[in-house]
C-alpha positions in Angstrom: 11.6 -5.9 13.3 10.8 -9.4 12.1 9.6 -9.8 8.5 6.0 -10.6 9.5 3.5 -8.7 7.7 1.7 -6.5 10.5 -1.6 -4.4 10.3 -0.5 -1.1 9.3 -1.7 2.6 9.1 -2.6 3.4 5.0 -0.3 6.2 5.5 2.5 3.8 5.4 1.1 1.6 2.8 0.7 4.8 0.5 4.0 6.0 1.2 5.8 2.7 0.2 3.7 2.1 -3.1 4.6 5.9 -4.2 8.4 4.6 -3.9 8.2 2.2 -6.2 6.5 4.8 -9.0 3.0 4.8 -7.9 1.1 8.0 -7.6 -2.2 9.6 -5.8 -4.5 9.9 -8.7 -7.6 10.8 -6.5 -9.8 10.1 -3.7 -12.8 9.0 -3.0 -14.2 9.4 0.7 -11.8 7.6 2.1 -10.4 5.3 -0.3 -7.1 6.6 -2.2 -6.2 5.9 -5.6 -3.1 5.2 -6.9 -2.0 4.6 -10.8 1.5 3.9 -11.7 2.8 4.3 -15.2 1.9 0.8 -16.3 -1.9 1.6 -15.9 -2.0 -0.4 -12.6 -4.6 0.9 -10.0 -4.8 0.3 -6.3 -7.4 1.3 -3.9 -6.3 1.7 -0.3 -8.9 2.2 2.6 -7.4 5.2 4.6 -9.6 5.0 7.6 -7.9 7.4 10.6 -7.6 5.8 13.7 -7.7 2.2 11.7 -5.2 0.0 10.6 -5.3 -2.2 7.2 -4.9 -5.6 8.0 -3.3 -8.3 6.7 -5.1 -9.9 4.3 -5.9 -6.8 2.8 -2.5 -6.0 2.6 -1.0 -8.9 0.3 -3.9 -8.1 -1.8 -2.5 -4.6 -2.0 1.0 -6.2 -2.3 -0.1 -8.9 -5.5 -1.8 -5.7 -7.2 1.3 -4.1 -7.2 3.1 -6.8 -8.4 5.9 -6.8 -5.7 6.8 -9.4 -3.1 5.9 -9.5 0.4 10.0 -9.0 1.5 10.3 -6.2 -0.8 7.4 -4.4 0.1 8.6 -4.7 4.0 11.8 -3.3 2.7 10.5 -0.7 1.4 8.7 0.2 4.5 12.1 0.5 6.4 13.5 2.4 3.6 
């Protein structure tokens, strides 16, 4: 896999973000919130059938205050 940032399924997004200490706090419809220790919050569309895309993504990524290589490591993780 090359180390492109590709749309992906929220599933995947959530599952990375709750690696690195962030946790479901709620949902709304279908928008899951996540809260890590800090106090950070992230919001992440979980439409079924679609995919977040990019742009969206690096938003997701900055708010998290990662970078874009280690958030696609910790996909393959």
């Amino acid at each position: 896999m090359s180390d492109k940032l590709r749309p992906l399924p929220a599933e995947k997004v959530i599952k990375a973000l709750k690696k690195i200490g962030f946790e479901v706090t709620r949902q709304r419809g279908s928008h899951v919130i996540l809260k890590n220790k800090e106090g950070t919050i992230i919001v992440v569309p979980n439409h079924p059938g679609e995919e977040i895309g990019r742009g969206l993504l690096m938003k997701i990524i900055r708010q998290a205050g990662i970078t874009k290589d280690r958030f696609l490591k910790l996909l393959k993780e």
